[in-house]
VEXMIMI-908935 format. One record per residue (C-alpha): residue number from 1; residue in three letters; chain; x negated, y negated, z negated. Coordinates in nm, 2 decimals, always signed. Last residue first. Layout:
BEGIN
@num=NUM&residu=Ala&chaine=A&X=X&Y=Y&Z=Z;
...
This chain:
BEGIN
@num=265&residu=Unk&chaine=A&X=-14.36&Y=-10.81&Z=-6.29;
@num=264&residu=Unk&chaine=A&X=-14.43&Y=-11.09&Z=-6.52;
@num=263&residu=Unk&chaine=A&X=-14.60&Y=-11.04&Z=-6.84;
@num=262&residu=Unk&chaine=A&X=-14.68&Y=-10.91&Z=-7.15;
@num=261&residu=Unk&chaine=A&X=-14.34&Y=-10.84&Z=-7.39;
@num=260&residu=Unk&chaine=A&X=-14.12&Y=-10.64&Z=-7.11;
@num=259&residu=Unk&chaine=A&X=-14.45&Y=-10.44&Z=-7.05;
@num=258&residu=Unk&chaine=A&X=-14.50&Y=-10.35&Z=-7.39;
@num=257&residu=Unk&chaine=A&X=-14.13&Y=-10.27&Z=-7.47;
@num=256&residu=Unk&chaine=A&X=-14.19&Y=-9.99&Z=-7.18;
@num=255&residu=Unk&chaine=A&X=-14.45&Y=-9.85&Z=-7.34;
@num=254&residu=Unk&chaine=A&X=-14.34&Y=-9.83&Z=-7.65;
@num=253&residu=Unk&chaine=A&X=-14.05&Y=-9.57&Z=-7.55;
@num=252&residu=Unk&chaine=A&X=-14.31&Y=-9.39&Z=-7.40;
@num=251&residu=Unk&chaine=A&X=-14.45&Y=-9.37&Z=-7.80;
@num=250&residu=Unk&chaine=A&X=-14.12&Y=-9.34&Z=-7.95;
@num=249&residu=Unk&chaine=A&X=-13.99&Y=-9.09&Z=-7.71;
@num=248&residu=Unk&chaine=A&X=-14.32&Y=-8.90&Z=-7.72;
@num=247&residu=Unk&chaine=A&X=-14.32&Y=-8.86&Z=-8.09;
@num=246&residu=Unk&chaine=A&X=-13.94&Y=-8.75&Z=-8.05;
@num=245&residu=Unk&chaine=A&X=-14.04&Y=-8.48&Z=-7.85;
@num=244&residu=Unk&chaine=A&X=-14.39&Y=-8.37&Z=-8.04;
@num=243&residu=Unk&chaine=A&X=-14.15&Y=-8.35&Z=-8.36;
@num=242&residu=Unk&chaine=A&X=-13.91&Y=-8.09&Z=-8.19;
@num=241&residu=Unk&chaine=A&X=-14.18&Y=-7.87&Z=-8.02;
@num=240&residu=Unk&chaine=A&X=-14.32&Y=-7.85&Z=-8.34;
@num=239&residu=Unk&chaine=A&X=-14.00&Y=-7.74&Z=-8.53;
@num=238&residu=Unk&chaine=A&X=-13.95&Y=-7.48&Z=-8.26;
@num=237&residu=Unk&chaine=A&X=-13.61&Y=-7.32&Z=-8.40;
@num=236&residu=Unk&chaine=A&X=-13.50&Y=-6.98&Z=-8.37;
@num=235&residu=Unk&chaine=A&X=-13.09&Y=-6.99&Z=-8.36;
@num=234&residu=Unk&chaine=A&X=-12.83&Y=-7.10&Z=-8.53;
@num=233&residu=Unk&chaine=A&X=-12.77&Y=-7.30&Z=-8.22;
@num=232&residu=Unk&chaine=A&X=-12.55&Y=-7.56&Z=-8.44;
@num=231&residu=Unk&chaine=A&X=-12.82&Y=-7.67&Z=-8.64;
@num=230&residu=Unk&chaine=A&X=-13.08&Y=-7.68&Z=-8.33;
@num=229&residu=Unk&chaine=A&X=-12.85&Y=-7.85&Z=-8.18;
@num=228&residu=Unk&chaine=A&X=-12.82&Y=-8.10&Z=-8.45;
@num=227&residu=Unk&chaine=A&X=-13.16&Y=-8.20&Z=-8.46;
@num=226&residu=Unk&chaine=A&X=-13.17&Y=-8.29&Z=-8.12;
@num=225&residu=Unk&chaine=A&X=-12.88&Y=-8.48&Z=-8.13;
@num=224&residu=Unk&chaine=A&X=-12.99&Y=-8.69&Z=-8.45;
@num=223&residu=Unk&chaine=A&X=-13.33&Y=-8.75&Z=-8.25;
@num=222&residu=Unk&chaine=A&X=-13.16&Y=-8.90&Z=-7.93;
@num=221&residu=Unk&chaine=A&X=-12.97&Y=-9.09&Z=-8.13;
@num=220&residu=Unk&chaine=A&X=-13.20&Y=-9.21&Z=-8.35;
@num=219&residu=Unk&chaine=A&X=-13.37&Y=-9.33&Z=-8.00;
@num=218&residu=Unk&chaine=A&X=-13.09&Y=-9.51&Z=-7.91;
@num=217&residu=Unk&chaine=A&X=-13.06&Y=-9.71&Z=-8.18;
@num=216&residu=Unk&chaine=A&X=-13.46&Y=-9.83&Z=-8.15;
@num=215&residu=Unk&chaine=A&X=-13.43&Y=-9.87&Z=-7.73;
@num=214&residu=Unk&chaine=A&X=-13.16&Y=-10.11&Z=-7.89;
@num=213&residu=Unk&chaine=A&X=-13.37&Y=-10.27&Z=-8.10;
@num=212&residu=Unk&chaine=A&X=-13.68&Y=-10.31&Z=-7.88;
@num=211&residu=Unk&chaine=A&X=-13.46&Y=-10.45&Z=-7.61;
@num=210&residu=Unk&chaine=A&X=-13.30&Y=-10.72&Z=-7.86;
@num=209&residu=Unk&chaine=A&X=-13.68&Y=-10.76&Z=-7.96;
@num=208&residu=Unk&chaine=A&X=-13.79&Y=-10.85&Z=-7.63;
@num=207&residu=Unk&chaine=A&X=-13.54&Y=-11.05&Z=-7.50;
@num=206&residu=Unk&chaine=A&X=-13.55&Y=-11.29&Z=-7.83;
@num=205&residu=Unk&chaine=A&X=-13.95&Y=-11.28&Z=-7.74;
@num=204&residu=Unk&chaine=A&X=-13.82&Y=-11.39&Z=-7.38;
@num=203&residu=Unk&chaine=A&X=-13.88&Y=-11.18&Z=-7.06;
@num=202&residu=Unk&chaine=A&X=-14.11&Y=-11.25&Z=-6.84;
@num=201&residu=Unk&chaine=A&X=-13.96&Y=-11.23&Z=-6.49;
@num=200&residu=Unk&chaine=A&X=-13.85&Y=-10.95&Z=-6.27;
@num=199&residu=Unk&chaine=A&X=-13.74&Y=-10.76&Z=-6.49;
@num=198&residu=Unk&chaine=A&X=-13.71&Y=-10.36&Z=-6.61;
@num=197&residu=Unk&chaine=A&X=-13.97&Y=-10.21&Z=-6.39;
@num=196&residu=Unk&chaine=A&X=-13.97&Y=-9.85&Z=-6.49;
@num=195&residu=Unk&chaine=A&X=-14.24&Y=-9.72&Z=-6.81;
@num=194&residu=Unk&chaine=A&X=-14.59&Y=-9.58&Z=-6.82;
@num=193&residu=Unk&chaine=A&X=-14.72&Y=-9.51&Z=-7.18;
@num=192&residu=Unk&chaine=A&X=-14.77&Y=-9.12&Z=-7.10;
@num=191&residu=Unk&chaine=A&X=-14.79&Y=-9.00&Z=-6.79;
@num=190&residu=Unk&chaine=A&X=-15.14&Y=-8.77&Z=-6.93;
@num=189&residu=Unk&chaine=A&X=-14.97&Y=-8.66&Z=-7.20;
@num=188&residu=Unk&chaine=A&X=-15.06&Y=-8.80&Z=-7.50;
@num=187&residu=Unk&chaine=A&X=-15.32&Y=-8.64&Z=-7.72;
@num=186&residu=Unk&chaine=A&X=-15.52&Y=-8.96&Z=-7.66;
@num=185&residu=Unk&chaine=A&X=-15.29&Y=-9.17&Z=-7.79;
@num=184&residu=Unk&chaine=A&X=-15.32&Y=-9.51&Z=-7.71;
@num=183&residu=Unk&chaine=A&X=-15.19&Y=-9.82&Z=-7.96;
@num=182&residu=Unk&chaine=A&X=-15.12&Y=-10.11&Z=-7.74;
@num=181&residu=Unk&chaine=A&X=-15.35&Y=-10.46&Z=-7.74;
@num=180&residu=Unk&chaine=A&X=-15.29&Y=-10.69&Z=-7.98;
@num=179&residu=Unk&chaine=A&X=-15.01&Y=-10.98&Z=-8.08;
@num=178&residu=Unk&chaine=A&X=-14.77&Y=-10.94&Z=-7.76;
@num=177&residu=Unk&chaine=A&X=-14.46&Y=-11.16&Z=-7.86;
@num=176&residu=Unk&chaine=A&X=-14.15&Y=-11.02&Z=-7.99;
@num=175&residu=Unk&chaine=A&X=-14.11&Y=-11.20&Z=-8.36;
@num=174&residu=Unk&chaine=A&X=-14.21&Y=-10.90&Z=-8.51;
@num=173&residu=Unk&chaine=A&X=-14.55&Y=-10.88&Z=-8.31;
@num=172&residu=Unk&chaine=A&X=-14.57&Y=-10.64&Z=-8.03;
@num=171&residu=Unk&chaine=A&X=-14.91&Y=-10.40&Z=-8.04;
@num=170&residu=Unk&chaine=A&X=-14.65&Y=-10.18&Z=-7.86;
@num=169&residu=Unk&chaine=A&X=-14.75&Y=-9.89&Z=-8.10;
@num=168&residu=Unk&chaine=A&X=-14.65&Y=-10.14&Z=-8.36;
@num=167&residu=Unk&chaine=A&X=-14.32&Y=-10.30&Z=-8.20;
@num=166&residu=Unk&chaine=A&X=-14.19&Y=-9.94&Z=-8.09;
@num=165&residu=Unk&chaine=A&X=-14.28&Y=-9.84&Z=-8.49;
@num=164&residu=Unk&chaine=A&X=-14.06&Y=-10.14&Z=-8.62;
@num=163&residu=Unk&chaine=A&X=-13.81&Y=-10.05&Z=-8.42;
@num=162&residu=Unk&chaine=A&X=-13.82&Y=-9.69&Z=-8.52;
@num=161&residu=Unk&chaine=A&X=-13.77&Y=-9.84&Z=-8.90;
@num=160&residu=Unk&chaine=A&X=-13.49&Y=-10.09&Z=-8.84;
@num=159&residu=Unk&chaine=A&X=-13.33&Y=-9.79&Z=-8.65;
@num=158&residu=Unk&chaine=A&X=-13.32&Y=-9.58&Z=-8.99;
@num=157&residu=Unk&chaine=A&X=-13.20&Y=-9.88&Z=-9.14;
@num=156&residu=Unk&chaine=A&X=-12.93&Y=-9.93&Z=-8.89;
@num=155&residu=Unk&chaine=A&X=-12.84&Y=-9.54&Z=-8.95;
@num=154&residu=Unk&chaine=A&X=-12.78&Y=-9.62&Z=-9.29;
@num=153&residu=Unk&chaine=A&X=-12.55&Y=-9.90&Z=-9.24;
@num=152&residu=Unk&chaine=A&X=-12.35&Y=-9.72&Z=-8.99;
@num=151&residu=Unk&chaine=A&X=-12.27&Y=-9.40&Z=-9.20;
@num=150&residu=Unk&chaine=A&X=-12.20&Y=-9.62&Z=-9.49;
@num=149&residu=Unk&chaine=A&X=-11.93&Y=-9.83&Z=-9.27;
@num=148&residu=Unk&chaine=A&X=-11.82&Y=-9.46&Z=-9.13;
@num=147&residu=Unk&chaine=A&X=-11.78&Y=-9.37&Z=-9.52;
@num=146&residu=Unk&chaine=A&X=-11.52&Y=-9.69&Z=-9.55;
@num=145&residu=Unk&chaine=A&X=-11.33&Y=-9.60&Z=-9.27;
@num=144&residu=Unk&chaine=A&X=-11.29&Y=-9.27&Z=-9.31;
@num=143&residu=Unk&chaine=A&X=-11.39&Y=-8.88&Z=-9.31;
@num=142&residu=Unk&chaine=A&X=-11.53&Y=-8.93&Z=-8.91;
@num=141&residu=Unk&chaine=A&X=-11.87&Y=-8.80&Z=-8.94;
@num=140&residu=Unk&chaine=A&X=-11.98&Y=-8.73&Z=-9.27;
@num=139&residu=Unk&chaine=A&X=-11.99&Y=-8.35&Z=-9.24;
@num=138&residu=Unk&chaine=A&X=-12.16&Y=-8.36&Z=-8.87;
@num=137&residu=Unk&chaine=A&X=-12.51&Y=-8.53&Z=-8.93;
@num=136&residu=Unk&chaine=A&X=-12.58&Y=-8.63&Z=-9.24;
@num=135&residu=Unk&chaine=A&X=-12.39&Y=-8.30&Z=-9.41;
@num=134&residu=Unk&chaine=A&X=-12.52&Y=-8.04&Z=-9.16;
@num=133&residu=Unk&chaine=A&X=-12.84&Y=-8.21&Z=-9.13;
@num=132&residu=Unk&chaine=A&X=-12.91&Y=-8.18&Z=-9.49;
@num=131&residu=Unk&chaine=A&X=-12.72&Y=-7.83&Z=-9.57;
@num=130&residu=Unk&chaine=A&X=-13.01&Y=-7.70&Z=-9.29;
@num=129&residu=Unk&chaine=A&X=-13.25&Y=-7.70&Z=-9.55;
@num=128&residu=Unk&chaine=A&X=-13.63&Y=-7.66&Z=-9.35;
@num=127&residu=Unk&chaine=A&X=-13.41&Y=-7.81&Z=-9.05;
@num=126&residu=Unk&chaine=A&X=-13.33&Y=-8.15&Z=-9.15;
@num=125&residu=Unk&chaine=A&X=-13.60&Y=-8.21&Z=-9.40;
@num=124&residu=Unk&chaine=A&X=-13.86&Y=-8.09&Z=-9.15;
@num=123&residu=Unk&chaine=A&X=-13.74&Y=-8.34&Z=-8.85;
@num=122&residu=Unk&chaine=A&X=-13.76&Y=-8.65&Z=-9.06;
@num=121&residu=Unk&chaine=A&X=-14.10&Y=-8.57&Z=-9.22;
@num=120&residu=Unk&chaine=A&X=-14.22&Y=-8.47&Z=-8.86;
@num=119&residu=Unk&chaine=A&X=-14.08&Y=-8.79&Z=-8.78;
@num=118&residu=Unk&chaine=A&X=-14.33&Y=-8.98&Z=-8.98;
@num=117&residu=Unk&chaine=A&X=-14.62&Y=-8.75&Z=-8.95;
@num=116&residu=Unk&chaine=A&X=-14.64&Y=-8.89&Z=-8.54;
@num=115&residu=Unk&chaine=A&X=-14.56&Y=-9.25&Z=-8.69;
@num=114&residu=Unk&chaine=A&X=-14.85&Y=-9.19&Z=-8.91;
@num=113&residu=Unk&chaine=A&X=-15.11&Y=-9.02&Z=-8.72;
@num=112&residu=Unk&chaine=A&X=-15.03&Y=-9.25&Z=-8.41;
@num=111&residu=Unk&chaine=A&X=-15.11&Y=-9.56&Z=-8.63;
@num=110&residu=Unk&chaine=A&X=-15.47&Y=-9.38&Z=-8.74;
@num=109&residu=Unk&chaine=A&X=-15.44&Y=-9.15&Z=-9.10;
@num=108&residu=Unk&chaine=A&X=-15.67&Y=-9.16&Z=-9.40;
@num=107&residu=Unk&chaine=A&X=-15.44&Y=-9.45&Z=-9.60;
@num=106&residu=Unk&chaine=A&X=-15.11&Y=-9.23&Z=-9.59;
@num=105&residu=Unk&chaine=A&X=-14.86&Y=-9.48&Z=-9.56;
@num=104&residu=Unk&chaine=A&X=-14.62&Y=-9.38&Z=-9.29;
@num=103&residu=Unk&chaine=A&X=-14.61&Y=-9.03&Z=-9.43;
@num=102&residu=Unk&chaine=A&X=-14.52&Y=-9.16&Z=-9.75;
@num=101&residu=Unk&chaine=A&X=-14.28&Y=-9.36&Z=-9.66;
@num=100&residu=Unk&chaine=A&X=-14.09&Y=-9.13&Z=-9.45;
@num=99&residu=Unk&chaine=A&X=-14.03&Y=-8.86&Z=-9.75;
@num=98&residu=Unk&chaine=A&X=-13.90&Y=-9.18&Z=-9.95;
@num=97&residu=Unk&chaine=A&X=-13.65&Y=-9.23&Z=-9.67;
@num=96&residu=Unk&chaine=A&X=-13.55&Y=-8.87&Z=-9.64;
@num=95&residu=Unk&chaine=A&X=-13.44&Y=-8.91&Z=-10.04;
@num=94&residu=Unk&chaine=A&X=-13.32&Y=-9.20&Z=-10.03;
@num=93&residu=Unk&chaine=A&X=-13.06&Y=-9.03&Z=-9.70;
@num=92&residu=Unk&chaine=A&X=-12.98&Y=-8.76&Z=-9.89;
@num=91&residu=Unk&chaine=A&X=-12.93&Y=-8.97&Z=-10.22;
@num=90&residu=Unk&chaine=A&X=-12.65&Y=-9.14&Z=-9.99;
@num=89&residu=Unk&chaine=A&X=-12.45&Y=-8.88&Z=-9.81;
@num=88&residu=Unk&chaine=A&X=-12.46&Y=-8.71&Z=-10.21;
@num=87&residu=Unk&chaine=A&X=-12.30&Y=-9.00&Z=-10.28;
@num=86&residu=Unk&chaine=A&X=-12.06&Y=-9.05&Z=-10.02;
@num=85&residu=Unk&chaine=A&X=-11.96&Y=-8.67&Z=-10.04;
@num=84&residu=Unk&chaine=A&X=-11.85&Y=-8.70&Z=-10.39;
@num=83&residu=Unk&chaine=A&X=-11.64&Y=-9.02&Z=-10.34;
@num=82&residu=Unk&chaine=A&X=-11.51&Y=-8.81&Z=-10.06;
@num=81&residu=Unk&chaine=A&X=-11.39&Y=-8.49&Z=-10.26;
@num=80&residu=Unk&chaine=A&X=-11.26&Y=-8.80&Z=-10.47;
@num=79&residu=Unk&chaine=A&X=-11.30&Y=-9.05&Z=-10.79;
@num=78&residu=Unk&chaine=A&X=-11.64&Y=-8.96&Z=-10.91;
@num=77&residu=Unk&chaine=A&X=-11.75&Y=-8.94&Z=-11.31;
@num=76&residu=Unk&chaine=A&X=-11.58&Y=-8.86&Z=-11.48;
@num=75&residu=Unk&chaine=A&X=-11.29&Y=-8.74&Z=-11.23;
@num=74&residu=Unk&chaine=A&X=-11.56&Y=-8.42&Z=-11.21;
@num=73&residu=Unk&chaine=A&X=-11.54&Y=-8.36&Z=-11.55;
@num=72&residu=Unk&chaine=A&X=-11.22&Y=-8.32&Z=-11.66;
@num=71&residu=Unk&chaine=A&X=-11.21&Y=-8.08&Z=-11.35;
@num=70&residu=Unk&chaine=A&X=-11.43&Y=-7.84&Z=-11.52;
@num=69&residu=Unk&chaine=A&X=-11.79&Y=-7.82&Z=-11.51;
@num=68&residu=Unk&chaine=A&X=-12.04&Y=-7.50&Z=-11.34;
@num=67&residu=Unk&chaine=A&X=-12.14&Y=-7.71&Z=-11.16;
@num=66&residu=Unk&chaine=A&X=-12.07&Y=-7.48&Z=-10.85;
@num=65&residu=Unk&chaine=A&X=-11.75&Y=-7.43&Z=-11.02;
@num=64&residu=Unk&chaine=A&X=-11.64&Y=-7.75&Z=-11.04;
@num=63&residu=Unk&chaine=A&X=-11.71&Y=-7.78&Z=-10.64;
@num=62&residu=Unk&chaine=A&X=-11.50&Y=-7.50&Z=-10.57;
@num=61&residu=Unk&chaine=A&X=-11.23&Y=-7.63&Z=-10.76;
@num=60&residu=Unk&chaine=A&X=-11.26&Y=-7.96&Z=-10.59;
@num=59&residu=Unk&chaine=A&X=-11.16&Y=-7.76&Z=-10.28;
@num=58&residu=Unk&chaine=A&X=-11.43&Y=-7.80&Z=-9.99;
@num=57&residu=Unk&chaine=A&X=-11.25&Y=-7.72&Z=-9.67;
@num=56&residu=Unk&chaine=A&X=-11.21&Y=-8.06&Z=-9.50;
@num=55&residu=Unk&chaine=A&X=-11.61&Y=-8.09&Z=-9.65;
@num=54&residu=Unk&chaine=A&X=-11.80&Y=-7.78&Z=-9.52;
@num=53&residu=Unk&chaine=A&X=-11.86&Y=-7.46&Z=-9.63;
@num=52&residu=Unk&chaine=A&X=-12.23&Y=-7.48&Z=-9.61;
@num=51&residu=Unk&chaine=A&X=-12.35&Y=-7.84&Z=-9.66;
@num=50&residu=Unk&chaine=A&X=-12.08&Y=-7.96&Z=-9.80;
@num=49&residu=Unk&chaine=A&X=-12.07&Y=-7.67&Z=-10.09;
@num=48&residu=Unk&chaine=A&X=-12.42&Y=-7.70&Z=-10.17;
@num=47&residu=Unk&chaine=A&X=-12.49&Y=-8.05&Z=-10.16;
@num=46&residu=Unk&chaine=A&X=-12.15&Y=-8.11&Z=-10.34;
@num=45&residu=Unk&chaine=A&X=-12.29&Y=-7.85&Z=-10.56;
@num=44&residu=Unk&chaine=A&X=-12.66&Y=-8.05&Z=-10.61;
@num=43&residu=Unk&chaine=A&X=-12.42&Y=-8.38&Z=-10.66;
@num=42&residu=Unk&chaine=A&X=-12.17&Y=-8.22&Z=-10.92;
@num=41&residu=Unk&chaine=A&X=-12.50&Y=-8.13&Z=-11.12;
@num=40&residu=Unk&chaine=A&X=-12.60&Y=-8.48&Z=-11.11;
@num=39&residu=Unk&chaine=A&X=-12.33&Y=-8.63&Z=-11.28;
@num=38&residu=Unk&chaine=A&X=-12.31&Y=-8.34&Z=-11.52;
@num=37&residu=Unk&chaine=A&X=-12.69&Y=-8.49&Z=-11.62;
@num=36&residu=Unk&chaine=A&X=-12.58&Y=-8.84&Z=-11.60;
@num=35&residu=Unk&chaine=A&X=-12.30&Y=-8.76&Z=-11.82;
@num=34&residu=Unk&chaine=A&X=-12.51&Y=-8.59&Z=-12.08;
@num=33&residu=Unk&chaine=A&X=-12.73&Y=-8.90&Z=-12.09;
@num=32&residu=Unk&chaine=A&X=-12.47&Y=-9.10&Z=-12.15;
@num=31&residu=Unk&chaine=A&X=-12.38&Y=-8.89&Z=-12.43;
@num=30&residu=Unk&chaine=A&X=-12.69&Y=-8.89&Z=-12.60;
@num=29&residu=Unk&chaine=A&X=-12.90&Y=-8.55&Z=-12.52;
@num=28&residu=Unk&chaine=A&X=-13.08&Y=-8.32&Z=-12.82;
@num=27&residu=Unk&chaine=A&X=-12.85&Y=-8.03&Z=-12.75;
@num=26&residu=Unk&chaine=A&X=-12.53&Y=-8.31&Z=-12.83;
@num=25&residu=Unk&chaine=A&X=-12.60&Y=-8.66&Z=-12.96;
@num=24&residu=Unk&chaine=A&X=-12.25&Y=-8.78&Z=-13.05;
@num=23&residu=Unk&chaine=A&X=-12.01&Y=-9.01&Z=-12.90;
@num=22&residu=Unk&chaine=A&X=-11.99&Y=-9.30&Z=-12.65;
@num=21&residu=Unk&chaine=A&X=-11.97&Y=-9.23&Z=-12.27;
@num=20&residu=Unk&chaine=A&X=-12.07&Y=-9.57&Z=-12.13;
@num=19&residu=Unk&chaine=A&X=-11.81&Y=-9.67&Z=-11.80;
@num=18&residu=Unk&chaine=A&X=-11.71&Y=-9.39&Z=-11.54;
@num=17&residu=Unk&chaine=A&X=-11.90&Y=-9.48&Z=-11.22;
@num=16&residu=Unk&chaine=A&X=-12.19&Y=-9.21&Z=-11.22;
@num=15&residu=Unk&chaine=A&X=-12.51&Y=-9.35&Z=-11.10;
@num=14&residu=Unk&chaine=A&X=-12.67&Y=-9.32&Z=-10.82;
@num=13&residu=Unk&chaine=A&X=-12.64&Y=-9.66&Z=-10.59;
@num=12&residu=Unk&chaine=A&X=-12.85&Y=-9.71&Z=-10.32;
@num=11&residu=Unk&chaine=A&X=-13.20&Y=-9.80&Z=-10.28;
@num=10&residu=Unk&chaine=A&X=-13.31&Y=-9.69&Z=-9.91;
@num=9&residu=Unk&chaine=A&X=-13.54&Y=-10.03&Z=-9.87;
@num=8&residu=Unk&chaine=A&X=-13.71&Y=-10.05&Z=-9.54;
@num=7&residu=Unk&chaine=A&X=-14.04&Y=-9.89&Z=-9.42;
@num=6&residu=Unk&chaine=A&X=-14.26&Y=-10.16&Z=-9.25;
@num=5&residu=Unk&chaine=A&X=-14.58&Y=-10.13&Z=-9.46;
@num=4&residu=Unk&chaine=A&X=-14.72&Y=-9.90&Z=-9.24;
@num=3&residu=Unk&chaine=A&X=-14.94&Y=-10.19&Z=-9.14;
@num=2&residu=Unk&chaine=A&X=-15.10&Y=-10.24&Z=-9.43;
@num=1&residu=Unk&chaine=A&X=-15.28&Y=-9.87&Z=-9.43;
């Protein structure tokens, strides 16, 4: 389905910073290959140790031994606790992005179908590990400067990407000018696609998609919090319930950047 086609690039770095290990071949690996592979056991027990102890209290001796690697190793190939953190922040976030994609471009589904699998992707790979929302959403809040920059740059992506499904269901073009008619859901609820007067005149395609983008950061919001109180209530979790909410915030949402896009008031 072409117009799926939105997703935005989650490429990030992923490999280990020391410079080319040189030596022998050892149990059939070269030693660049070895480090990749110690590499990426330090990122399964940052995973595991940030995600469930948390990071202030994560020792690097904890995370050694979750590798099962000694300290040698770790300053191989990372140069902090929050080094660590930053890239397993990162390959989190590639991999939720990747999970995205594919819902968004599955050929047999309508627009709805997509958008609607979409968040169910985001949703289900927050709460079926809890370690992932734990360490997107509370462990990397706050650590520093330079992780808050990351922080921010991923969430822009992730609002890129509800923008771009506002515009779509909105039958909006990307330069903020009505292109089609809307996308309607017939599972919707019945007050569905209605939205408040926002203007009293037409409001510019510049207007438009400065509205659509921060209806977009808002909505990430929205879903981040409800995701983390399911974290934090520890308790039985309606995952359904949860994707059918921020369906309808994106598809309300939609709505109201129709109106803004069509005509007067």
């Amino acid at each position: 389905m072409n117009e799926h086609s939105f997703v935005p690039s989650a490429d990030l770095p992923q490999t280990p910073c020391a410079g080319g290990a040189s030596g022998r071949r050892y149990s059939g690996l070269e030693p660049s290959e070895r480090t990749q592979e110690r590499y990426q056991k330090f990122i399964e027990s940052g995973t595991g140790v940030f995600g469930t102890v948390g990071y202030s209290a994560a020792k690097v001796k904890t995370l050694c031994q979750g590798a099962g690697l000694s300290e040698r190793y770790f300053y191989e190939s990372f140069e902090s606790r929050e080094h660590l953190l930053t890239v397993v922040y990162a390959q989190l976030s590639i991999k939720l992005m990747k999970h995205v994609k594919s819902a968004l471009q599955d050929p047999e589904a309508t627009l709805h179908e997509a958008i609607r699998a979409s968040l169910g992707a985001v949703v289900r790979f927050m709460l079926t590990d809890p370690r992932h929302a734990r360490i997107m959403l509370v462990e990397v809040v706050g650590v520093s400067a330079e992780l808050e920059v990351k922080r921010h740059e991923i969430l822009k992506e992730f609002a890129g990407q509800s923008m771009a499904m506002l515009l779509l269901l909105a039958g909006v073009s990307p330069e903020g000018t009505v292109e089609r008619p809307a996308v309607t859901d017939a599972g919707a609820d019945a007050g569905a696609g209605t939205a408040p007067e926002l203007r009293s005149e037409k409001a510019s395609p510049a207007t438009v998609l400065d509205f659509a983008r921060l209806t977009a950061v808002s909505m990430v919001g929205g879903v981040n919090n409800m995701l983390l109180d399911a974290v934090l209530e520890g308790a039985a979790v309606n995952v359904e319930r949860i994707v059918e909410v921020s369906y309808q915030l994106v598809f309300n949402a939609s709505a109201g950047i129709r109106k803004l896009a069509a005509a007067p008031f």
